[in-house]
Steps between C-alpha positions, in 0.01 A plus 500: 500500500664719271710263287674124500792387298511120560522173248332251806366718754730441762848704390449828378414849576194592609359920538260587771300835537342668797437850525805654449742226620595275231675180509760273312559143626817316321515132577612208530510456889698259523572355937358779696419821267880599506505493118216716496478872370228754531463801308380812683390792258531852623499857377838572674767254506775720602273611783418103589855442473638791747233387764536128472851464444555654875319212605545163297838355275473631169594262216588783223405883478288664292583473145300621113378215349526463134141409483379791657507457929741644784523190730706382779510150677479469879464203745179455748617363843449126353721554273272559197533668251320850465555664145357890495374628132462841478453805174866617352541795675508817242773760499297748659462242825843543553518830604 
C-alpha cells in the first residue's frame, strides 16, 4: 500500500504497489461496483490509449492535466470505469 486518503476507512482512495504496476482505487461502490474507478499508471498513455481504444468505449481522450498527468478515461466491459495516468509528454515526444 502506497497511500490512503479516507476520513472512516470505507470511502476514499486507496494506492497499491507491485513491481512496476501501480494502482489507484476511487470509491464509493455503491450497487454493483458501477460507481467504481480504477487508476492504471503507465509510462505511455497515448500508446495505452491507441491500443485500447480499438478495443473498449472510451469516456474522454487524452488530455494535460494541470497537476502534472496525460490521462484519458475508458470503460472495462462492466461498465467501469478505467482512468489511465501517464508523464506529460515533452515537445521532443512529439516528433
Amino acid at each position: 500500500m502506497t497511500f490512503e486518503a479516507s476520513e472512516d476507512g470505507r470511502i476514499g482512495l486507496l494506492g497499491l504497489e507491485r513491481g512496476t504496476i501501480q494502482l489507484t482505487l476511487d470509491s464509493p461502490m455503491d450497487g454493483h461496483g458501477r460507481n467504481a474507478c480504477v487508476s492504471l499508471h503507465v509510462d505511455d498513455a497515448d500508446a495505452y490509449y491507441r491500443e485500447w481504444s480499438a478495443k473498449v468505449p472510451v469516456q474522454r481522450p487524452p488530455r494535460d492535466e494541470d497537476w502534472g498527468a496525460r490521462t484519458f478515461d475508458l470503460l472495462d466491459p462492466s461498465g467501469n470505469t478505467i482512468f489511465v495516468m501517464g508523464p506529460v509528454r515533452t515537445a521532443a515526444s512529439h516528433h
